[in-house]
C-alpha positions in Angstrom: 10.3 -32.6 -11.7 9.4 -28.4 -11.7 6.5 -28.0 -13.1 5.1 -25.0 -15.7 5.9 -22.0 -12.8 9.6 -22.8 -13.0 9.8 -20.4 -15.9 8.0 -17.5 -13.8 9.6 -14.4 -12.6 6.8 -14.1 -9.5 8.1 -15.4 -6.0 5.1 -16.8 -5.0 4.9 -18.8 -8.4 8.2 -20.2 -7.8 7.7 -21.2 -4.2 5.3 -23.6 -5.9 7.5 -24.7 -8.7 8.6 -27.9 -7.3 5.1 -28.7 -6.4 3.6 -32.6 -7.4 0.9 -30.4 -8.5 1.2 -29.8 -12.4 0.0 -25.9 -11.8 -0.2 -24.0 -15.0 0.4 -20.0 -15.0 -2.7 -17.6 -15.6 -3.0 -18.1 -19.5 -5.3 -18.7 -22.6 -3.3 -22.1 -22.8 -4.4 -23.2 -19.7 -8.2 -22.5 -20.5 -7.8 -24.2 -23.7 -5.8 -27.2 -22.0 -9.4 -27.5 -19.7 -11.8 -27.2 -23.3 -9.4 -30.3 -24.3 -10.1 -32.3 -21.3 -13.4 -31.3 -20.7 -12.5 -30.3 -17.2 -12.8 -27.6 -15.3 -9.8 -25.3 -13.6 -9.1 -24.7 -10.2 -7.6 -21.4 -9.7 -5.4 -20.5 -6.4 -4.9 -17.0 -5.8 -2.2 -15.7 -3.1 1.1 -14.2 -2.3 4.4 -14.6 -1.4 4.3 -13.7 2.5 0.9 -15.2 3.0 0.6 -17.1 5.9 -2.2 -19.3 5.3 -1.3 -19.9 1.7 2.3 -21.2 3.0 0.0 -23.9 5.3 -2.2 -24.9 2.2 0.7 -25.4 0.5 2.4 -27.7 2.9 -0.8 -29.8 3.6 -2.5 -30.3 0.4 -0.5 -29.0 -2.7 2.9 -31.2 -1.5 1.1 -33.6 -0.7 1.2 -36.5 -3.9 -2.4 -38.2 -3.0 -4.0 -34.8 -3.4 -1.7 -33.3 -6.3 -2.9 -36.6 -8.4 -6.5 -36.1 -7.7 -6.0 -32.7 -8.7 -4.1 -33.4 -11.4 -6.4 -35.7 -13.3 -9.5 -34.0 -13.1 -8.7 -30.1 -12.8 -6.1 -27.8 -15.0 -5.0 -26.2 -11.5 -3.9 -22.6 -12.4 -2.1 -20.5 -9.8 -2.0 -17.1 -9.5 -0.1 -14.2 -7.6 -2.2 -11.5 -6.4 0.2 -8.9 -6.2 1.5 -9.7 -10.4 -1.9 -9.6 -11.2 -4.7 -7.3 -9.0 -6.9 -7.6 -11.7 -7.3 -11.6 -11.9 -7.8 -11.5 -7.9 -10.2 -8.6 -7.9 -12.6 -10.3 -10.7 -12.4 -13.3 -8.5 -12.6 -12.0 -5.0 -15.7 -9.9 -5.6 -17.4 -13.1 -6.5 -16.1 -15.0 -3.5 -17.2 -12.0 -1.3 -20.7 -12.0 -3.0 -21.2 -15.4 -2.5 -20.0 -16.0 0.8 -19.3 -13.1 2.4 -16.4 -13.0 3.2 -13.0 -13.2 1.4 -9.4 -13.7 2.0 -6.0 -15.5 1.0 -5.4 -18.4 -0.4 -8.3 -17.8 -2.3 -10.0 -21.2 -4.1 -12.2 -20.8 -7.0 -13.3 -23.4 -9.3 -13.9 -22.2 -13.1 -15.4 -23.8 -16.3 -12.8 -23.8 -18.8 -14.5 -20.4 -20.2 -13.4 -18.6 -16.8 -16.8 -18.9 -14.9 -16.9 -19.3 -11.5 -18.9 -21.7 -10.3 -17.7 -22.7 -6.9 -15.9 -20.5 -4.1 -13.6 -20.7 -0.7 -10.1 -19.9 0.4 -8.1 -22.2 2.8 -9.6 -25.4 3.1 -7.7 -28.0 5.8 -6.8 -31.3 4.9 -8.9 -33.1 7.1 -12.6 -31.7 8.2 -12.3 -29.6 10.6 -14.3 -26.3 12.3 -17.3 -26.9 9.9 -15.0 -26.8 6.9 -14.8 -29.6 4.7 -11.0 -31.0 4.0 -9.7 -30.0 0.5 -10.1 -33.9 -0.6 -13.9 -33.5 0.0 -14.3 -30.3 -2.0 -12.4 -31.8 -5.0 -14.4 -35.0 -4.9 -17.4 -32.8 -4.6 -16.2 -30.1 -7.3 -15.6 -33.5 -9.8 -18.8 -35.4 -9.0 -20.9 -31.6 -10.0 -19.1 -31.4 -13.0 -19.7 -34.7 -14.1 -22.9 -35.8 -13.0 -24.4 -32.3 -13.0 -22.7 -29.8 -15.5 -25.9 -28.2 -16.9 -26.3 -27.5 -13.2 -23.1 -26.2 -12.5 -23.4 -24.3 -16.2 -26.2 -22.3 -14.9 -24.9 -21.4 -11.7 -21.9 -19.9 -13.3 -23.8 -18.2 -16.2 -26.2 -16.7 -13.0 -22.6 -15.4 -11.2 -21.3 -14.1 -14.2 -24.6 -11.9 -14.9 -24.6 -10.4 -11.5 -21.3 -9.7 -11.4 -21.7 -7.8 -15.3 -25.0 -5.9 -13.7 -23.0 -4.4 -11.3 -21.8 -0.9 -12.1 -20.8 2.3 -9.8 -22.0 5.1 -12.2 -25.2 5.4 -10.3 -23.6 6.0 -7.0 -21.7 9.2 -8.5 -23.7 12.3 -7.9 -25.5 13.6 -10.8 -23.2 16.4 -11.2 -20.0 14.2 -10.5 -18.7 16.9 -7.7 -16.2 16.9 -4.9 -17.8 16.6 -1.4 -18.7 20.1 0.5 -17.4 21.0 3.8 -20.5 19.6 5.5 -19.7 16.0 4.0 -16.7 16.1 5.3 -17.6 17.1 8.6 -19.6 13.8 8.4 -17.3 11.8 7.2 -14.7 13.3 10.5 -17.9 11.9 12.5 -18.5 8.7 10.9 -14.7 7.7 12.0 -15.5 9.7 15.6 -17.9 6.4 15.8 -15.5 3.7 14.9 -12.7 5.2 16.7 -11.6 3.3 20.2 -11.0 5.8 22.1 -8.8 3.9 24.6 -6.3 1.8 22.5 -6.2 3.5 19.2 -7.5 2.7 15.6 -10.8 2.0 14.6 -13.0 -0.9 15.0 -11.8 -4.0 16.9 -10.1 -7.2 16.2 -8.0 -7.4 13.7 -6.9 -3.9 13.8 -5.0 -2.4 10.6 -2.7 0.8 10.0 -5.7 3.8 9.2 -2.8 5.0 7.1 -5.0 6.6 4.7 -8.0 7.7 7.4 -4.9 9.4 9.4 -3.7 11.2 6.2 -7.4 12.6 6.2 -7.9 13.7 9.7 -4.3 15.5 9.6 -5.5 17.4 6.0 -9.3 18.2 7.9 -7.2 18.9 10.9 -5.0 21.4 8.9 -8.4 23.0 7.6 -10.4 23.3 10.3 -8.2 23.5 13.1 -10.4 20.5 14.6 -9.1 19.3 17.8 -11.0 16.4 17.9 -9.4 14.8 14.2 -5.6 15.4 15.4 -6.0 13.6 18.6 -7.8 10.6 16.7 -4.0 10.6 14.9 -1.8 11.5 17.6 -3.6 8.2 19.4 -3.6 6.1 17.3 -0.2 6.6 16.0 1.3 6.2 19.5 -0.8 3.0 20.1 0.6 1.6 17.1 4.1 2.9 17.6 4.6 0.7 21.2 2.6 -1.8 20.3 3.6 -5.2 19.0 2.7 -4.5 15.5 5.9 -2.3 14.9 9.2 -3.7 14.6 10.7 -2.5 18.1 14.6 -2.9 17.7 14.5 -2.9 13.9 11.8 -0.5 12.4 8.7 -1.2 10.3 5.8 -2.2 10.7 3.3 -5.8 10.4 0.3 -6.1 8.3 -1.9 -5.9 10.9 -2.8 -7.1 14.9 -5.0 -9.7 15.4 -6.1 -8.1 18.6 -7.8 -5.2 19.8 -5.1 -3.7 21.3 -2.1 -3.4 18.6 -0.2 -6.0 20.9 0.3 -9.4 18.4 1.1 -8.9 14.5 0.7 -10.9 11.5 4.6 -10.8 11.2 4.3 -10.0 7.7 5.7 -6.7 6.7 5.1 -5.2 3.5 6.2 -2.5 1.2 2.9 -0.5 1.1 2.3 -0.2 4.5 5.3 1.0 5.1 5.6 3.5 2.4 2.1 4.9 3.8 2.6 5.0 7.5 6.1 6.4 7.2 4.8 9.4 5.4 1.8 9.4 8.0 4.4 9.8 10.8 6.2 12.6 8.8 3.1 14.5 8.7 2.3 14.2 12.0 5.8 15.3 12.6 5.6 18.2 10.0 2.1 19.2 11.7 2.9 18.7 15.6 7.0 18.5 16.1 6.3 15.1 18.2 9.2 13.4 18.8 8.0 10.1 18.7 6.4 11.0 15.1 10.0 11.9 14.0 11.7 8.8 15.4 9.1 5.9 13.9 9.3 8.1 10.3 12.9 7.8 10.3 13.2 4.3 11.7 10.3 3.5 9.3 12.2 5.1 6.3 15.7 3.2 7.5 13.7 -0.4 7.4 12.5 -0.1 4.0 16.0 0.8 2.8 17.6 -1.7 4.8 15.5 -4.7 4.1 13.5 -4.0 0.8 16.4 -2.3 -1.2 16.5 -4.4 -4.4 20.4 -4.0 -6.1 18.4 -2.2 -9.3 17.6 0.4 -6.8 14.0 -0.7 -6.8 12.2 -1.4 -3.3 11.0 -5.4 -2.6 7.2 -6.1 -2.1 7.6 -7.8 1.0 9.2 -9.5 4.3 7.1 -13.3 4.9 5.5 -13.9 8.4 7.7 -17.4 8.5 10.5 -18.1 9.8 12.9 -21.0 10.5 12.9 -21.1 13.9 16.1 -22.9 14.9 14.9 -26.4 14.3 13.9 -26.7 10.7 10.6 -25.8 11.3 9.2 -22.5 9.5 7.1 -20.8 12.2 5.0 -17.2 12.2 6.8 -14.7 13.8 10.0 -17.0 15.2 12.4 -13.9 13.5 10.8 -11.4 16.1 9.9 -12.6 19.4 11.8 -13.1 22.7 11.0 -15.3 25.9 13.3 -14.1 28.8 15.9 -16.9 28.5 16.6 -15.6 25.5 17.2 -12.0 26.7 19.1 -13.2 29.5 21.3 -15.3 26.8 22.3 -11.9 25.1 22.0 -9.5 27.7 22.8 -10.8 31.1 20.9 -10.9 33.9 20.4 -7.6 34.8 19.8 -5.8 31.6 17.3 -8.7 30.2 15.6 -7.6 33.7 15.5 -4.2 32.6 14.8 -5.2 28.9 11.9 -7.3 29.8 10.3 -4.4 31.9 11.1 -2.0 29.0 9.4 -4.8 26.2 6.7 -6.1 28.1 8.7 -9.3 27.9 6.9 -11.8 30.5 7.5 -15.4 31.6 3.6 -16.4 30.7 4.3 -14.3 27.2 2.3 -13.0 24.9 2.4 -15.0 21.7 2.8 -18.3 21.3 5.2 -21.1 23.9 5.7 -18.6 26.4 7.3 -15.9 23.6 6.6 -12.5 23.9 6.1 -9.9 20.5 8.4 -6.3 21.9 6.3 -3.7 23.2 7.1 -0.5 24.5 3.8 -0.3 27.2 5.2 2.4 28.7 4.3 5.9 27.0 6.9 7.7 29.3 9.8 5.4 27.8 13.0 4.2 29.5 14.7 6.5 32.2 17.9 5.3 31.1 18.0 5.9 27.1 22.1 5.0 26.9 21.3 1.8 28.5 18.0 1.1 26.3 20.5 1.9 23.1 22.9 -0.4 24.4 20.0 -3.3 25.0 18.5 -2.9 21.3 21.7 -2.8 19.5 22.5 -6.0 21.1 19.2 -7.5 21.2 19.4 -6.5 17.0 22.9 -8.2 16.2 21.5 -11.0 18.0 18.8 -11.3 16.1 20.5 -11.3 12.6 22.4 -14.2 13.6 18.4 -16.2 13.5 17.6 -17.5 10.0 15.7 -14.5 8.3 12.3 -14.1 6.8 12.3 -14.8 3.3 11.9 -11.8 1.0 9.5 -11.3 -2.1 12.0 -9.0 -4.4 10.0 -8.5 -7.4 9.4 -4.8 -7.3 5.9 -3.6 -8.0 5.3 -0.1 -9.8 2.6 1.1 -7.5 3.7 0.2 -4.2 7.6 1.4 -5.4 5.2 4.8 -5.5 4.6 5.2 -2.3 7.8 4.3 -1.2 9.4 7.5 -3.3 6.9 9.7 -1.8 7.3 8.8 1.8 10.9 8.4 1.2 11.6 11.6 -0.7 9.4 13.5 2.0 11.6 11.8 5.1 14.1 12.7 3.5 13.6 16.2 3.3 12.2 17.2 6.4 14.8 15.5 8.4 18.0 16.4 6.1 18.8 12.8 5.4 19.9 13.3 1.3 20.9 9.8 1.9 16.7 8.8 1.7 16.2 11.5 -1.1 18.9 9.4 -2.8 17.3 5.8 -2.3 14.0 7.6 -3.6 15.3 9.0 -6.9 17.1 5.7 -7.6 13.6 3.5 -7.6 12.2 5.9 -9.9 15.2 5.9 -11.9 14.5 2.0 -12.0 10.5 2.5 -12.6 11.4 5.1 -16.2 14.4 2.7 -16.8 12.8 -1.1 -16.5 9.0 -0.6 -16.2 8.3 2.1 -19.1 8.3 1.6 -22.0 8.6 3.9 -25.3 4.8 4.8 -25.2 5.4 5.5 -21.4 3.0 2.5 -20.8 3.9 0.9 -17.3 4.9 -2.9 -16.6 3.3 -3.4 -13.3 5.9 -5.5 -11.8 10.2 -6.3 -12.5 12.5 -8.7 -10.6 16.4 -8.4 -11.2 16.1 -5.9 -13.0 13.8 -7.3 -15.8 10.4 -6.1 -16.1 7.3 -8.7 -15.6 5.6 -9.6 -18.5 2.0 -7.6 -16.8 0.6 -4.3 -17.5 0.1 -2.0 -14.9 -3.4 -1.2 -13.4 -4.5 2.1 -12.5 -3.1 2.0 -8.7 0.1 1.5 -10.7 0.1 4.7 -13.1 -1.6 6.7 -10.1 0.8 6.0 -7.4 4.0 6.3 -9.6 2.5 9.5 -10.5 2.2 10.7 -7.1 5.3 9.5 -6.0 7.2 11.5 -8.7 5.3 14.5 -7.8 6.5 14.7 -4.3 10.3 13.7 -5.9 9.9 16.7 -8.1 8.6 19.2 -5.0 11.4 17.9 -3.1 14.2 18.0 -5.4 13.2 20.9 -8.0 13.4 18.3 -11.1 11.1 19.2 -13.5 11.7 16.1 -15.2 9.3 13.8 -12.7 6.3 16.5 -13.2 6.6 15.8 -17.0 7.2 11.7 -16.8 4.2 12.2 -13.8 1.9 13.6 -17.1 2.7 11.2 -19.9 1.4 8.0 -16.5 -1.8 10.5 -15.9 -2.5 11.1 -19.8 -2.7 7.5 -19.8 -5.3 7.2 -17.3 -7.7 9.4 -18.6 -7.0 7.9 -22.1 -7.3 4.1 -20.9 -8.8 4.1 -17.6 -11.5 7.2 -17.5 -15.1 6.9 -18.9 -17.3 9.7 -20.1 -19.0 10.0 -17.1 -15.8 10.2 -14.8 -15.7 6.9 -13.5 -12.4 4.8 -13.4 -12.2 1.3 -14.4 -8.9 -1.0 -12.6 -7.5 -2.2 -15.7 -6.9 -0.2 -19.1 -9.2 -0.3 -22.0 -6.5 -2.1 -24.0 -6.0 -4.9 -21.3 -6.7 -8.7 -21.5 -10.5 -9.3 -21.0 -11.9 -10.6 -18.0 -15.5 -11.8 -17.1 -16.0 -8.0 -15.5 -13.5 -5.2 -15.8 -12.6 -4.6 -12.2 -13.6 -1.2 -10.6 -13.5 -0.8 -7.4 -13.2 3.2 -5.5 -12.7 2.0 -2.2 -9.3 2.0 0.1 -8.1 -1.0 0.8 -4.7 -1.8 2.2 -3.6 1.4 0.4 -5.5 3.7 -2.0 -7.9 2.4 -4.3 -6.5 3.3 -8.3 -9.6 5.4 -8.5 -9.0 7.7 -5.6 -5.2 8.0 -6.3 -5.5 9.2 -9.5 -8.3 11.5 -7.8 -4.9 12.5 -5.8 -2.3 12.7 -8.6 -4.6 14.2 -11.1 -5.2 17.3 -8.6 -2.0 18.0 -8.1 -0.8 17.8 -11.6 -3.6 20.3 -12.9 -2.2 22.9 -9.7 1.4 22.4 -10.6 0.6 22.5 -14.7 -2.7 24.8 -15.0 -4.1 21.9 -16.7 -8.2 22.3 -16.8 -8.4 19.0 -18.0 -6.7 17.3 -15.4 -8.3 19.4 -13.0 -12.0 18.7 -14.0 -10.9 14.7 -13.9 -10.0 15.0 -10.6 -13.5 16.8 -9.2 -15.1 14.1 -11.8 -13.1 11.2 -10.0 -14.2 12.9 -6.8 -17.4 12.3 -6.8 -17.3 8.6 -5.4 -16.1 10.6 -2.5 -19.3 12.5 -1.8 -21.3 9.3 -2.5 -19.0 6.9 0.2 -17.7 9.4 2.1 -20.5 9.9 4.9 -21.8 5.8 4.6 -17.9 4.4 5.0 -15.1 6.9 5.7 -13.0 4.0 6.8 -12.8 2.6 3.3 -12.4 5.8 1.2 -9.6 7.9 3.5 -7.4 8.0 0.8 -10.3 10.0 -1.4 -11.6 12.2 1.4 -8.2 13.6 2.1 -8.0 14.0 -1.7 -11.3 16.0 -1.0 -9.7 18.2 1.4 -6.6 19.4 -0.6 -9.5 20.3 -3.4 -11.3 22.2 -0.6 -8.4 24.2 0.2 -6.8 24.8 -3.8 -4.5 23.2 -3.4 -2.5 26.0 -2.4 0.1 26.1 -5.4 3.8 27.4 -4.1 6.7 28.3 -6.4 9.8 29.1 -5.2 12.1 30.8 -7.7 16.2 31.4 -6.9 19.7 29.5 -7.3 19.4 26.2 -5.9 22.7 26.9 -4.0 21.5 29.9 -2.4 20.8 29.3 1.3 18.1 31.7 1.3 16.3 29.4 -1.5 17.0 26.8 0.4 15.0 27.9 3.5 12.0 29.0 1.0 11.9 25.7 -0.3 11.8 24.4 3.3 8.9 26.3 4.7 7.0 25.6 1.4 7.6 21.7 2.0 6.8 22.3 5.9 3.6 23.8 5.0 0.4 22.2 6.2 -1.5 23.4 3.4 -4.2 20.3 2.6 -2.0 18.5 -0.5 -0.2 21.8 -1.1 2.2 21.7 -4.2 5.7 22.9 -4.7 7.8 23.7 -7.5 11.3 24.8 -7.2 13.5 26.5 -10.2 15.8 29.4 -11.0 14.0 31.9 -13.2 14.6 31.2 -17.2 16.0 28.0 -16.5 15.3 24.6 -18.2 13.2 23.6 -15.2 10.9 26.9 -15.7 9.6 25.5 -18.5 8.9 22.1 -17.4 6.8 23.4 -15.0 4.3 26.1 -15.8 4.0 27.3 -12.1 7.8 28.7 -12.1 6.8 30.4 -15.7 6.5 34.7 -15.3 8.3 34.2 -11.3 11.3 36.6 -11.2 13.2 37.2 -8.3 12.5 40.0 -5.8 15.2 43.1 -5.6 17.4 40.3 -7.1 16.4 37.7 -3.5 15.0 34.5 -3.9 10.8 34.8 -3.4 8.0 32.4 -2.6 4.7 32.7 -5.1 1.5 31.3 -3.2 -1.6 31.0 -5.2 -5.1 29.7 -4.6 -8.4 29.2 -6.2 -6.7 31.8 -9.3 -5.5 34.4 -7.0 -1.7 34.8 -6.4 -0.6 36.7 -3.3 1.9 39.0 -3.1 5.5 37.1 -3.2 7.6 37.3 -0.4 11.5 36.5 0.2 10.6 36.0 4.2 10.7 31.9 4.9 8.8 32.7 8.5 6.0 34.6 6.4 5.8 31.7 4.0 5.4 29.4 6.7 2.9 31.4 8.6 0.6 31.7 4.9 0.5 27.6 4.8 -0.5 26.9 8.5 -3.6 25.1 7.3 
């Protein structure tokens, strides 16, 4: 019989609907439900495409001995991290303060007034590796709470008090400001350190997309004309691009590489990283020509609208790591990989010869039973590009014929963000209207289903219905940014404007006095802490994208306000920046468009005209650190919607280009070569 969850909208929730487990969803009812019993609740936080959570589910919350054990002396509560950051941030910082480490499923036991008392994320069924089994930790969970709940009271009054003690304001610089050149000069050193010079990346095992770092070194690169910051991106960008951790025959790329050397992926792919390292690849495109950049952005860009295109128009969060693999048995990564049998099934014998050599497709393999994850080893590429287009186009259709990943469609408003950004970008540089399209349709989903009439966001829909959660910060920040670039792209005024009513909303709600930013809104259901945390992450932290968004409203709108948040939000940048680069990238290439202006760039003429159209290239071509763009016809509705276009006539009756920076306009000029030349960095 379904339990509670069959009446959720979250994937993940619903995967565990049929559960024996009587799982409640995050709620005051369940808390109160525990004050009834007198027990205490057992909260499991993950996510649809979780691999680990998908094992813990199958060993321990299917199972009926361990569902009944739970069920009688826990209110087990499950949660999905993605519907609600804030829940999994409050309880994640305590798990990574107590035990130093954190990760999915995460396992927290809570008195029924939310404390947290005792910590862990996958436990086994049976001991194994040092870890007790799951059994063990609920008989040892029970017998504490019984025998010893004044203890266990204490110890979760003690965890409760550090977490409320902690606070960020006294890492912000006294007078709140961006970082100086020099501090980013050390922060390009910092990552010189961690960089491995030979594979790519930073750091070693399990290696992640820098999406945000790379964004930073292109921006410093663009600045400083440092040699040393684009090679750390053209690197890395290769070694990820024929490795194993992007999607060979169909585009996209995994989580992550458990390896040092980009060469086996945690087969999940998902909707951020995606977003981010598309537009990664366009800029390196946009600031080197490289032909490799241009192929993986489009291919990139192609994925996400292939496989995460919702029918509301709205982007999916996610592809799962788990696969059927022919047998009835789900197994990581069975969707992707190839032994050479299976080559020679679809190919033939002399072209899975030449496909293997191409792949790095060997007999020994390089996953798991002799299967091999598609590389492309060799920088030079295939001699034969017809044939190697004939091989992957087969190898592909094959491939669709296996039973699919499943797919997590409930659309999230931040991560939906990025994806009109990167797409909208794409789309431009490369003359693909087709990607412009798919980008203005999710944010016509995001005004149409996720706002509401006090332009308040719903952080997630599914179906076209919008969740019953409020957004967080990343989700009003990264919308924001995403309609920005929509609006430089397509000269709609309307995004800039629906960009300020989400911005006004995080400096009424989510801004203190002293410029900090807190995760959740002032308004929001109260936790045991109010999340805040300024660091990247997989993608940018709320704090630093509003840092982003903020900065380029004020240079598009004039608005001092806006500006003086953004330096304010800043100055977590000058405090992290130097100590941990890696986990602020997103704010230090905020830090550089600041530096440089941004450089504000309104092109003014008929849309139609070809000549306005080859402005409003160059301007979007320009390397500029975060350089803005607004596009209009002089006294049209769109002039207004934007102040930049206000007071912009045409010159001698020609289309024009008006760059400013730092309060100084240059002269305009009708010339799209001189344009270009004026944003070269």
């Amino acid at each position: 019989m379904p339990n509670r969850l069959a009446h959720e909208t979250s994937p993940y929730l619903l995967q565990h609907a049929d559960n024996p487990v009587d799982w409640w969803p995050w709620s005051a009812d369940a808390f109160e439900e525990a004050r009834r019993r007198g027990v205490p609740v057992l909260l499991s936080v993950g996510y649809s495409s979780c691999h680990w959570c998908h094992v813990m589910a199958h060993e321990s919350f299917e199972d009926p001995d361990t569902a009944a054990l739970l069920n009688e002396h826990f209110v087990p509560v499950k949660v999905d991290r993605e519907e609600r950051p804030d829940v999994d941030a409050v309880y994640m910082e305590a798990v990574q303060a107590a035990t130093g480490q954190g990760g999915w499923p995460m396992t927290v036991f809570l008195t029924p007034d939310a404390e947290p008392f005792y910590f862990g994320t996958y436990f086994p069924p049976a001991p194994r590796h040092g870890m007790p089994s799951f059994g063990q930790v609920l008989e040892g969970v029970r017998s504490a709470w019984t025998d010893r709940r004044d203890e266990v009271g204490e110890v979760a009054g003690r965890i409760v008090a550090d977490l409320a003690g902690r606070s960020l304001t006294e890492s912000l610089p006294a007078d709140r400001r961006p970082p100086r050149p020099e501090e980013l000069h050390t922060a390009l050193m910092g990552l010189t350190r961690d960089f491995d010079a030979v594979r790519g990346g930073f750091g070693g095992a399990p290696k992640f997309p820098p999406s945000m770092a790379l964004e930073f070194l292109l921006r410093h690169h663009a600045r400083t004309g440092s040699a040393a910051a684009l090679e750390m991106v053209q690197a890395t960008c290769a070694a990820m691009a024929r490795g194993g951790i992007y999607d060979q025959l169909g585009g996209g790329f995994a989580r992550y590489a458990v390896d040092a050397t980009w060469t086996v992926p945690h087969f999940e792919k998902m909707l951020y990283d995606n977003a981010l390292l598309c537009r990664t690849y366009a800029h390196l495109w946009r600031a080197t020509g490289s032909d490799l950049a241009r192929r993986v952005a489009l291919e990139t860009a192609d994925f996400m609208v292939r496989e995460l295109r919702t029918e509301q128009g709205g982007f999916a969060s996610a592809l799962d790591a788990d696969s059927d693999d022919g047998s009835g048995k789900h197994v990581e990564g069975a969707y992707y990989v190839w032994t050479p049998e299976q080559l020679r099934a679809v190919l033939g014998e002399k072209d899975a010869e030449f496909a293997a050599a191409c792949f790095g497709v060997t007999e020994e393999g390089t996953f798991e039973e002799g299967a091999s994850v598609l590389q492309l080893p060799d920088p030079d590429g295939p001699v034969d590009a017809e044939r190697m287009t004939s091989v992957k186009e087969r190898l592909l259709a094959a491939r669709a014929e296996r039973p699919r990943p499943g797919r997590d469609d409930k659309v999230v408003a931040a991560w939906n963000g990025l994806a009109i950004a990167a797409l909208a970008e794409t789309g431009a540089y490369f003359d693909r209207p087709d990607l412009v399209q798919a980008a203005t349709d999710a944010a016509d989903l995001l005004v149409r289903v996720h706002m509401d009439w006090q332009a308040r966001l719903h952080r997630t829909s599914r179906d076209g219905a919008p969740g019953a959660n409020s957004g967080v910060l990343e989700d009003y920040a990264d919308v924001a940014e995403g309609f920005l670039a929509l609006a430089a792209v397509t000269g709609e005024g309307v995004w800039t404007e629906f960009a300020g009513f989400f911005l006004d909303t995080v400096l009424l709600q989510f801004t203190t006095e002293d410029g900090a930013l807190y995760d959740t809104a002032a308004d929001a259901e109260t936790l045991i802490r109010r999340p805040q945390d300024p660091t990247d992450n997989a993608t940018p932290s709320g704090w630093t994208a509003a840092a982003g968004a903020l900065l380029s409203y004020a240079a598009l709108t004039g608005s001092e306000l806006h500006r003086t948040a953004a330096e304010r939000a800043l100055g977590i940048v000058t405090a992290l920046g130097g100590r941990a680069p890696r986990f602020i990238g997103w704010g230090l290439a905020v830090a550089e468009a600041a530096l440089d202006g941004p450089r504000e760039i309104a092109v003014v003429g008929p849309q139609d005209d070809p000549a306005t159209a080859a402005l409003h290239r160059a301007a979007l071509l320009g390397t500029a650190p975060g350089a803005v763009v607004a596009l209009g016809s002089p006294g049209s509705d769109d002039s207004g919607e934007v102040p930049l276009l206000r007071d912009r006539p045409l010159v001698d009756g020609r289309p024009a280009a008006y760059v400013c920076r730092h309060f100084t306009c240059e002269r305009p000029t009708t010339d799209p070569e001189e344009l270009a030349e004026r944003l070269r960095g």
